[in-house]
C-alpha positions as CSV (number, residue, x, y, z in Angstrom):
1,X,-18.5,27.1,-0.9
2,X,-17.2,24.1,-2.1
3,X,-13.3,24.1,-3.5
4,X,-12.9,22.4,-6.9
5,X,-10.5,19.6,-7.5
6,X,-8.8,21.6,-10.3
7,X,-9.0,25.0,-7.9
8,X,-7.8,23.0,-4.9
9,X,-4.7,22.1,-6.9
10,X,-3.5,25.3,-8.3
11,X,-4.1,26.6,-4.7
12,X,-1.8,23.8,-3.0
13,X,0.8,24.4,-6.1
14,X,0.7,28.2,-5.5
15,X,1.4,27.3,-2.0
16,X,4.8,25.7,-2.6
17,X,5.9,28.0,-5.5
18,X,5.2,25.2,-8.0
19,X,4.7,26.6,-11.5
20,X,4.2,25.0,-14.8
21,X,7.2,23.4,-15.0
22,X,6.3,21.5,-11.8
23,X,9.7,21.3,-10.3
24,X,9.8,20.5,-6.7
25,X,11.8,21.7,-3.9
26,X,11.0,20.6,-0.1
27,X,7.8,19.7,0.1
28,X,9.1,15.9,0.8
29,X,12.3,15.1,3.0
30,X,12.7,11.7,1.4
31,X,15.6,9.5,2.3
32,X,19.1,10.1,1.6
33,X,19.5,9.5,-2.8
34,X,23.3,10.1,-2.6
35,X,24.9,7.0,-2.6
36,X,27.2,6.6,0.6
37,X,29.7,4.4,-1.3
38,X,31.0,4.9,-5.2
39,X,28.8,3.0,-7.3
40,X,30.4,-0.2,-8.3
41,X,32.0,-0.6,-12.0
42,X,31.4,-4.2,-12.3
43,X,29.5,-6.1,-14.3
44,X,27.0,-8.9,-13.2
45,X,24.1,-10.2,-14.1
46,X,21.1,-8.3,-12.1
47,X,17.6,-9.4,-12.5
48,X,14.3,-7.9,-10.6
49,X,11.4,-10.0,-10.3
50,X,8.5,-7.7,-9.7
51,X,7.4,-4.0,-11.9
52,X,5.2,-2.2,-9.0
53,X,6.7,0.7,-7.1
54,X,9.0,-1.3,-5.2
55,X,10.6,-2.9,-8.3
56,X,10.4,-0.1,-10.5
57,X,12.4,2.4,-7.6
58,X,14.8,-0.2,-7.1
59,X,15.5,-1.0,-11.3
60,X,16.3,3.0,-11.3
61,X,18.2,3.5,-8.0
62,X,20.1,-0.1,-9.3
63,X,20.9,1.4,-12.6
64,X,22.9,4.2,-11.1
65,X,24.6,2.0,-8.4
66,X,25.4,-1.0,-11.0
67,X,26.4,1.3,-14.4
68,X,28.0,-1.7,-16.0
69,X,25.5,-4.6,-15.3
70,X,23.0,-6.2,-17.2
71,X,19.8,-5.6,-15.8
72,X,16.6,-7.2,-16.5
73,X,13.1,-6.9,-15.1
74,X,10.1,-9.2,-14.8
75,X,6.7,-8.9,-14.7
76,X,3.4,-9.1,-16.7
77,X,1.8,-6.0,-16.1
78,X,1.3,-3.6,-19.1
79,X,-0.1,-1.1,-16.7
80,X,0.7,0.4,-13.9
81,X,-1.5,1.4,-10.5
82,X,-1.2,4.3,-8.6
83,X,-3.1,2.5,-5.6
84,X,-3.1,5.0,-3.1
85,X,-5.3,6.8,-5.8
86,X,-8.0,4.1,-5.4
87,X,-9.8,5.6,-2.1
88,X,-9.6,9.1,-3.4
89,X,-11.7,7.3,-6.0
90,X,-13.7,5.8,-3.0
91,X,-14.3,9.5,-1.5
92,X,-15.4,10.6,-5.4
93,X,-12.7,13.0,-6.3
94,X,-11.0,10.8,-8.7
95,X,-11.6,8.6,-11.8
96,X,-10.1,5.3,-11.6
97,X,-8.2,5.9,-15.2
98,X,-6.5,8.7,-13.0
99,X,-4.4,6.4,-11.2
100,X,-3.2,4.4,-14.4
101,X,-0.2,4.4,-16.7
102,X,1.7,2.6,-19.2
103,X,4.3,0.7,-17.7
104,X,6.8,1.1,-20.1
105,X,6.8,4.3,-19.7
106,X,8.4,3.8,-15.9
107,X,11.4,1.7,-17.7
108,X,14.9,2.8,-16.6
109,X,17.2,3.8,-20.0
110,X,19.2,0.2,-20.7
111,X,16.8,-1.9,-18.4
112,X,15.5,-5.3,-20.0
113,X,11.5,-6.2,-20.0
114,X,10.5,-9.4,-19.7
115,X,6.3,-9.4,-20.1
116,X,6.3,-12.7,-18.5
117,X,5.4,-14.2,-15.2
118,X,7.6,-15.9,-12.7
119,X,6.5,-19.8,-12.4
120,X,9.3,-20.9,-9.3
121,X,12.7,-19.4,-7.9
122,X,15.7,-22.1,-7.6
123,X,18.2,-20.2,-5.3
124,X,20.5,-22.8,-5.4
125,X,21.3,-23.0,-8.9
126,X,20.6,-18.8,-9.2
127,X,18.5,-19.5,-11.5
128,X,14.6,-19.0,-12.1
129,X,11.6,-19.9,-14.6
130,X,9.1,-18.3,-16.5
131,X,5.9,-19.0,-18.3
132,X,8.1,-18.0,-21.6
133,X,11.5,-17.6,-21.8
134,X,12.0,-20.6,-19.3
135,X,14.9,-20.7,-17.2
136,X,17.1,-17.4,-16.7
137,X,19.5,-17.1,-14.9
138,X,21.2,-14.2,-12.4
139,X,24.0,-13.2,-10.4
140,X,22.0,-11.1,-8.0
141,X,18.0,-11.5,-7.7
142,X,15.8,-8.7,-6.3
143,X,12.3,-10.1,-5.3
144,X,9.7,-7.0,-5.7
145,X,6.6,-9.5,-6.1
146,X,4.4,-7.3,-4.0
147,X,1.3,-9.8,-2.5
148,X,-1.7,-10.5,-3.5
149,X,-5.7,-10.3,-1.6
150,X,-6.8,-13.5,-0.8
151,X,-11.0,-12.8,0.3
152,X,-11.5,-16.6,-0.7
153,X,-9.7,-17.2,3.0
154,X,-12.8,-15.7,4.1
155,X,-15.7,-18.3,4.3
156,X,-18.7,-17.4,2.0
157,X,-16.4,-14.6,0.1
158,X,-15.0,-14.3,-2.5
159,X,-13.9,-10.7,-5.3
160,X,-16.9,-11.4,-7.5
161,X,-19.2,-10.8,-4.1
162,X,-17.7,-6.9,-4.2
163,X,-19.9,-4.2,-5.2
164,X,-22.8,-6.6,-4.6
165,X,-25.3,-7.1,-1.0
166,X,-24.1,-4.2,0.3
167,X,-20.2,-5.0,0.0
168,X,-17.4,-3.0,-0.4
169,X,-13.4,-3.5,-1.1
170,X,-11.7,-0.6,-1.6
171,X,-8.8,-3.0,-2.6
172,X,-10.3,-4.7,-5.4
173,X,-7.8,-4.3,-8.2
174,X,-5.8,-7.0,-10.9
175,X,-2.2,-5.4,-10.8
176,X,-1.2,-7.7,-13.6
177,X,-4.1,-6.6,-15.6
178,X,-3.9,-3.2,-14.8
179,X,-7.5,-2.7,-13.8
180,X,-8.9,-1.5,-10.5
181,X,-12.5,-1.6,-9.9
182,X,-12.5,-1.6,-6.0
183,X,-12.3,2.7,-6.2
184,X,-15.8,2.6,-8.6
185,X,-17.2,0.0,-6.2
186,X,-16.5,1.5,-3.0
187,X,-18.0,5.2,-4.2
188,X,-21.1,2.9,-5.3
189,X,-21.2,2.0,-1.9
190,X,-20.8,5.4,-0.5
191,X,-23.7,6.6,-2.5
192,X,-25.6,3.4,-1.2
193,X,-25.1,4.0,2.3
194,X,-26.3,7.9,2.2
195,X,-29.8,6.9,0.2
196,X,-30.5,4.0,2.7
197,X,-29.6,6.6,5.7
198,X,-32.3,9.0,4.4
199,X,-34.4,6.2,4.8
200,X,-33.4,4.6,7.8
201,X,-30.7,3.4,10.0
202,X,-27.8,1.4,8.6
203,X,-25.2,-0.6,10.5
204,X,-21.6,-0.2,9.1
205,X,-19.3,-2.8,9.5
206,X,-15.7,-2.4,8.5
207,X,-13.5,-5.3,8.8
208,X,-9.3,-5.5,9.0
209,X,-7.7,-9.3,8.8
210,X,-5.1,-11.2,10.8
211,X,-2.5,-11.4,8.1
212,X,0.1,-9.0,7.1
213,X,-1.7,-5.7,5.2
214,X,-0.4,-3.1,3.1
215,X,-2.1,-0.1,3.5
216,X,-3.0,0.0,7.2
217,X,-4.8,3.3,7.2
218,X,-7.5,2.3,4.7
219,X,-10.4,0.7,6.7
220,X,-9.7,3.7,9.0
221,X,-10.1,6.0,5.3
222,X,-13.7,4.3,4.7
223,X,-14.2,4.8,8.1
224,X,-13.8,8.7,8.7
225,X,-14.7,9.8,5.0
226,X,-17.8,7.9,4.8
227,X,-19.4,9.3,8.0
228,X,-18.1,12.9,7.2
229,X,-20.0,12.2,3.8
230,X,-22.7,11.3,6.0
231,X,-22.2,14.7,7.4
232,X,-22.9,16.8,4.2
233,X,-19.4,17.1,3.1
234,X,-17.3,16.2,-0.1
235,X,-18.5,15.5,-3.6
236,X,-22.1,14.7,-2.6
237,X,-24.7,17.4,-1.0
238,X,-26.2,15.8,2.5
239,X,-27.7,16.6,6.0
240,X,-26.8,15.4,9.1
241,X,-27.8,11.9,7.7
242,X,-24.9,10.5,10.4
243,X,-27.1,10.4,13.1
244,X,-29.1,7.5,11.5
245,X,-25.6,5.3,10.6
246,X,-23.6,3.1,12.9
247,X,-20.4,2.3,12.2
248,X,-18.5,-0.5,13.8
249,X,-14.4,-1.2,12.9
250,X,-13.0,-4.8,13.7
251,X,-9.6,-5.1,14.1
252,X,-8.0,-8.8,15.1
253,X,-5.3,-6.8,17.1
254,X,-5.8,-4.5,20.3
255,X,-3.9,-1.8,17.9
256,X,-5.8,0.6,14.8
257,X,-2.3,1.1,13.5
258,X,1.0,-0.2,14.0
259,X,2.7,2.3,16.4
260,X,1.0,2.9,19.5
261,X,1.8,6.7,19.9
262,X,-0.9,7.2,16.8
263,X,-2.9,4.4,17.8
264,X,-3.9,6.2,20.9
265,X,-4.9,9.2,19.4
266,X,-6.5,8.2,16.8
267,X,-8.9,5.4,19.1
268,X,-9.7,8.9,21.0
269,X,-11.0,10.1,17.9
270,X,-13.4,7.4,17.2
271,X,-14.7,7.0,21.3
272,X,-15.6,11.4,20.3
273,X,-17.7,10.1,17.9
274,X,-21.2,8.8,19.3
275,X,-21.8,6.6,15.8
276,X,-18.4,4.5,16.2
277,X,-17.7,1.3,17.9
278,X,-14.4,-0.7,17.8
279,X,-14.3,-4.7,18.1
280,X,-10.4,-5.8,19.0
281,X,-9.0,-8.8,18.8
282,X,-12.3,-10.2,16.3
283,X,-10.5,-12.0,13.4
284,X,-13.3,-12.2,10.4
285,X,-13.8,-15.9,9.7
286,X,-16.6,-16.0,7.3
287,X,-19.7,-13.8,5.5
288,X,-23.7,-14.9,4.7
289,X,-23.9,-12.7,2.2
290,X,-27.2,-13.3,2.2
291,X,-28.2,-13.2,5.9
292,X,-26.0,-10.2,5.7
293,X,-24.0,-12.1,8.7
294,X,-20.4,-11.7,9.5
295,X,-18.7,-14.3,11.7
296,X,-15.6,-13.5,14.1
297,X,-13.5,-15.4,16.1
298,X,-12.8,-14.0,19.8
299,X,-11.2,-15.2,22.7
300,X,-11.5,-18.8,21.4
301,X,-15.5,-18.0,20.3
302,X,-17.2,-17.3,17.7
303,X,-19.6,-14.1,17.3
304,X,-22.2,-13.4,14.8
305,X,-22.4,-9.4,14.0
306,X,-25.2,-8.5,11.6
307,X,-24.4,-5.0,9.5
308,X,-26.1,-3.5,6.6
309,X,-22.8,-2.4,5.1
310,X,-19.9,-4.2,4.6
311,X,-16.3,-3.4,3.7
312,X,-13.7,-6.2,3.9
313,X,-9.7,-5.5,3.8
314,X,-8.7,-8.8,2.0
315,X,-6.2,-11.0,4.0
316,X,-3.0,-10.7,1.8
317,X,0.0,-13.5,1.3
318,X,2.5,-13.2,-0.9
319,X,2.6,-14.4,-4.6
320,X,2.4,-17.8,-4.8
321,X,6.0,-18.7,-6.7
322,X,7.3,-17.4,-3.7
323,X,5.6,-19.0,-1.1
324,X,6.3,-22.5,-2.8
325,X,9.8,-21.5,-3.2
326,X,13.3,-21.9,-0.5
327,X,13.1,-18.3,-0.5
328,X,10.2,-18.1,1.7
329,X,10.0,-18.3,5.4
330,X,8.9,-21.5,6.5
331,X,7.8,-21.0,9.9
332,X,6.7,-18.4,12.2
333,X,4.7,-14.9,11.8
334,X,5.6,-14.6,8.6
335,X,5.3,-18.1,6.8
336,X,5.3,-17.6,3.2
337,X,6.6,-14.2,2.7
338,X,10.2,-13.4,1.6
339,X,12.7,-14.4,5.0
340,X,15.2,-11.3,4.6
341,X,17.1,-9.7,7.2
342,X,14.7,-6.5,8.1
343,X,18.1,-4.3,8.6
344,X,20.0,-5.0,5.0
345,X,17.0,-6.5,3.0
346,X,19.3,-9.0,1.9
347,X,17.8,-12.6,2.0
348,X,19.3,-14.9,5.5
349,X,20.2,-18.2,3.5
350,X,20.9,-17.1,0.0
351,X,23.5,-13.8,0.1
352,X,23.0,-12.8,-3.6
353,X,19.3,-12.4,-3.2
354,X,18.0,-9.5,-1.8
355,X,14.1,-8.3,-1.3
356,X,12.1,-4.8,-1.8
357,X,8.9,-3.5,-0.7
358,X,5.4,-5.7,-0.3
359,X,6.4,-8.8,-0.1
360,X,9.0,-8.8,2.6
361,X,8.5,-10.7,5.8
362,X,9.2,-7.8,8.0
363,X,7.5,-6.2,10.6
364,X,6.9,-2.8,8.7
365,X,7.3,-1.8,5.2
366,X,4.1,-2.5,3.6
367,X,3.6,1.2,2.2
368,X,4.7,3.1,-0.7
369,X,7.0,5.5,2.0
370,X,8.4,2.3,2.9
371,X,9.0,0.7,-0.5
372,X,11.1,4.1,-1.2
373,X,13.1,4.0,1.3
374,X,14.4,0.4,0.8
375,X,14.8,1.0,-2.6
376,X,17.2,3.8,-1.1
377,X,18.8,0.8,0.9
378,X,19.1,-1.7,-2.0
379,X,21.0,1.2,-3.9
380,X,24.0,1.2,-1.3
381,X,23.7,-2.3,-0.7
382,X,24.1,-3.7,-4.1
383,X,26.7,-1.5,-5.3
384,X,28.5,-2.9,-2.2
385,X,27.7,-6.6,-2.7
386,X,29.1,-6.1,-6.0
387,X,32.4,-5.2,-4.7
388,X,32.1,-7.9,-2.2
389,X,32.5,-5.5,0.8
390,X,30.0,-4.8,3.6
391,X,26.7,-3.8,3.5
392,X,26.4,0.0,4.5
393,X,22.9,0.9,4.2
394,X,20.1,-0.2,6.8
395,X,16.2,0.2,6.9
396,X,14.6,1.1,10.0
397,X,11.4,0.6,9.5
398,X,10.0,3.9,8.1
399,X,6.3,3.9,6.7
400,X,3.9,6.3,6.4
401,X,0.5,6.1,6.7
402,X,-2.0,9.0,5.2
403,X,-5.2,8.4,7.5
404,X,-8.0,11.1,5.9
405,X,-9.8,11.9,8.9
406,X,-12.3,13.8,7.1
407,X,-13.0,15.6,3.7
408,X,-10.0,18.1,3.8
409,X,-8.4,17.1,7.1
410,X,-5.7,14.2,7.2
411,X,-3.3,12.4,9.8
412,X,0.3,11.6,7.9
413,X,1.5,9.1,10.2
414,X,5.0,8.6,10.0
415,X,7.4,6.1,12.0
416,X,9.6,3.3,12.1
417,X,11.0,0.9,15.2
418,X,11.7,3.6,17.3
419,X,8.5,5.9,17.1
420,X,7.9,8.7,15.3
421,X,9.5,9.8,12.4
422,X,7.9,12.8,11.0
423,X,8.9,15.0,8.1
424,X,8.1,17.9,8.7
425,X,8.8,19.4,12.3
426,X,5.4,19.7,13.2
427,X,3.0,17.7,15.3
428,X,2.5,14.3,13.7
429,X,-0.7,13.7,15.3
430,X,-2.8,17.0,14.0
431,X,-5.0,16.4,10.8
432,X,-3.6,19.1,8.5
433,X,-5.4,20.8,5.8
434,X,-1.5,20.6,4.3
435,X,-1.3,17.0,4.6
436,X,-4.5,16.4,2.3
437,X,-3.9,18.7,-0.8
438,X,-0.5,17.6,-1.4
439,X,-2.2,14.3,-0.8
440,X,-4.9,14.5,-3.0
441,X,-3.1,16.9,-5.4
442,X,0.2,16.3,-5.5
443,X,1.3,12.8,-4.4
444,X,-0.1,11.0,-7.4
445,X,2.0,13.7,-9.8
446,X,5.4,13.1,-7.4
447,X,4.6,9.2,-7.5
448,X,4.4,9.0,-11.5
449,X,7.3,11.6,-12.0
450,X,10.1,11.2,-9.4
451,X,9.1,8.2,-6.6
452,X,8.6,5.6,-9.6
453,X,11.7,6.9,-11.4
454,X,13.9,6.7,-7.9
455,X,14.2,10.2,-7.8
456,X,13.3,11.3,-4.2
C-alpha cells in the first residue's frame, strides 16, 4: 500500500522526535555556526548583490559577524524558490506553489532591500549601479548573483521549446520573477512518456552540458525516477511498462558526478539496468525539434542521436553584469564567473570583495550544501577583514548531492577536494529510505526556517 505524502511526513517527524513545535536536533551536522573569532564592532558599509540562498545565508550570518554595519541587499526578486523542490514536483509529489515564498519574509532584522537590479560592478571606485537608485557605493561587496540557464547556446533551442515535442527541463524557472514552470513541465513529461510506453517503445534521451552546472544530480533524478515510474511506482499506477523505454544519459565528461568514488557506483547502477545507456564525452550542440534530432560533438565529430523524449540541463554562465565586469575571470575554465580564491572566497584582485554560492568560479560549490557552508566561511572572514587581520575561515569544497535512485530510495552524496565527506557515519553510497523522507519531507521545512535564516 501506497504511503501518503502527509503520512510519510508525520512518520519521518515521529522518527526524529520532532513534534509540533518542529524544533530540530541532529538530524543535520551542518558546519561549524560559532564564529571562531569575536565578531567585529566596526562599522562599514556592507552591501550583498544577490537575495537567493547564498545571499540570503550570508546577509544573516553577516549581520551577526558585522553588529555595527550598514548592510544592504540587492536584488529584484519578490519571491523566493526553493529549487531543489522543483523535481519533487517532476516525480508528482509536490505543487510548484510548495516551493515558493515571499522574499521579504527571509530579510535579516536591520538589513536594507533594494528591489532593483544590478546593471555593472566598478571595483575600482567600490562602487556599483543599478537600474534605480544608480550608483551606490560599498566598503565591502559580497557577489551572491547565482547564474543563469542559457538553452539559446544550444542550436535550435530555446525555454519557450520546454514542455513542447516531447521536451523537458526540469530547470525551467524565472528566479527574478519568482515562477518555476520546469516542475509542471517535467511531470507533463513523465505522464507523456508512460502513455506512449503503453503504446510502444520510446527512446529517452537525457542530456548534461559542458559548462559549469548547479545541481549535478538532476539529469541522474529524471533519469532513475522516471524509469522506476515506468515500473509502477510513485504517484501514478503502472506495469512493467519499462521494458518498452530506452533511456540514454549524455554526459560531455567521462564522470556522472564530480567525485569519482560515487561516480563508480553509481555508473554500476545504470550498466544493472538493461534499459540504460551512457554517451561520455558527447557535448550537445544543437536540437531539430522537429526531426526530433539531437546533435553531439565527439572526439572532434559530430553524431546525430534520434530520441522520442528529450530532457536538456541548460548550460549555465553567470549573470551578465558580472561577466562584463573586472570582477570576472577573464581566461581559462572558468571565463566569466566570479575569479575568487576557492579557499577564502575573497576575490584575487580586489581584497574588499568577496563571493558566495552559484556564481563562483570554483571547482565545487554549485549546491545549496555548498552555498551554506561558505556563507559559514564569509561569517569568519568578514568579521576578520573588518578588523584588518587574517582570514581564518576556509572552504574545502563541500557539496552535496541528493541523487533519488528510485521512489523512496536516495544516494546523499557528500564530498569535497579530498573525497568523501559524509554526515552521518554510515555508508555514503547506500540509497537510504532515511535519506529520501527527510528529503522529501523535511529539507524544504529546514531550508525555509533555519538554512535561509543562517541558522545551521
Amino acid at each position: 500500500m501506497k504511503m501518503s505524502f502527509d503520512e510519510g511526513r508525520r512518520d519521518v517527524l515521529k522518527a526524529f522526535g520532532i513534534g509540533t513545535g518542529l524544533t530540530v536536533s541532529g538530524i543535520l551536522n551542518a558546519a561549524e555556526t560559532k564564529l571562531s573569532m569575536p565578531s567585529s564592532k566596526k562599522k562599514a558599509r556592507i552591501v550583498i548583490v544577490g537575495g537567493g540562498t547564498a545571499g540570503m545565508a550570508a546577509a544573516a550570518r553577516i549581520r551577526r559577524a558585522a553588529p555595527n554595519s550598514q548592510i544592504v541587499m540587492i536584488f529584484p526578486n519578490t519571491q523566493h524558490l526553493y529549487q531543489p523542490g522543483q523535481v519533487f514536483t517532476a516525480a508528482g509529489l509536490y505543487k510548484s506553489a510548495d516551493n515558493i515564498r515571499p522574499t521579504s519574509g527571509f530579510l535579516p532584522d536591520g538589513v536594507k532591500w533594494l528591489n532593483e537590479s544590478v546593471l555593472f560592478f566598478d571595483p575600482e571606485s567600490n562602487s556599483l549601479k543599478t537600474d534605480k537608485t544608480g550608483k551606490i557605493v560599498y566598503d565591502f561587496l559580497i557577489v551572491a548573483t547565482g547564474c543563469e540557464y542559457d538553452y539559446e547556446a544550444i542550436e535550435g533551442l530555446d525555454s519557450s521549446l520546454i514542455g513542447k515535442r516531447g521536451i523537458a527541463s526540469v530547470y525551467l524557472n524565472d528566479t527574478a520573477k519568482g515562477v518555476a514552470t520546469g516542475g509542471e513541465l517535467t511531470q507533463r513529461w513523465f505522464v507523456d512518456i508512460r502513455e506512449s510506453a503503453q503504446k510502444r517503445r520510446v527512446k529517452i534521451l537525457l542530456c548534461d552540458p559542458e559548462t559549469p552546472i548547479k545541481g549535478e544530480g538532476v539529469s541522474l533524478d529524471m533519469l532513475f525516477l522516471c524509469n522506476d515510474m515506468l515500473k509502477g511506482n510513485g504517484p501514478l499506477e503502472g506495469g512493467s511498462l519499462y521494458k518498452n523505454a530506452q533511456f540514454m544519459l549524455a554526459k560531455s565528461t567521462d564522470l556522472l558526478i564530480g567525485n569519482r568514488g560515487y561516480d563508480k557506483v553509481l555508473k554500476k547502477r545504470i550498466e544493472a539496468e538493461k534499459n540504460f545507456s551512457t554517451l561520455f564525452s558527447h557535448r550537445l550542440i544543437s536540437v531539430d525539434a522537429e526531426r526530433k534530432i539531437a546533435t553531439f560533438e565527439t572526439g572532434g565529430i559530430q553524431k546525430e542521436v534520434s530520441y522520442d523524449f528529450l530532457h536538456v540541463t541548460p548550460p549555465m554562465r553567470a549573470s551578465n553584469a558580472l561577466r562584463d565586469s573586472p570582477l570576472a575571470a577573464y581566461e581559462g575554465r572558468f571565463k566569466g564567473w566570479l575569479d575568487v580564491d576557492g579557499k577564502t572566497l575573497r576575490h584575487r584582485s580586489y581584497p574588499n570583495v568577496f563571493g558566495v554560492g552559484d556564481t563562483l568560479g570554483t571547482s565545487y560549490g554549485k549546491s545549496g550544501g555548498a552555498a551554506r557552508d561558505q556563507a559559514i566561511v564569509m561569517q569568519d572572514n568578514i568579521a576578520a577583514a573588518l578588523e584588518e587581520k587574517p582570514l581564518p575561515a576556509k572552504y574545502h569544497g563541500y557539496t552535496t548531492v541528493p541523487i533519488r535512485i528510485r521512489y523512496g530510495r536516495e544516494i546523499l552524496a557528500e564530498y569535497d577536494e579530498r573525497g568523501f565527506d559524509p554526515t552521518f557515519p554510515l555508508d555514503p553510497t547506500e540509497p537510504r529510505w532515511l535519506w529520501w523522507q527527510i528529503d522529501l519531507h523535511l529539507m524544504r521545512w529546514l531550508y525555509f526556517n533555519m538554512i535561509m535564516r543562517g541558522m545551521m
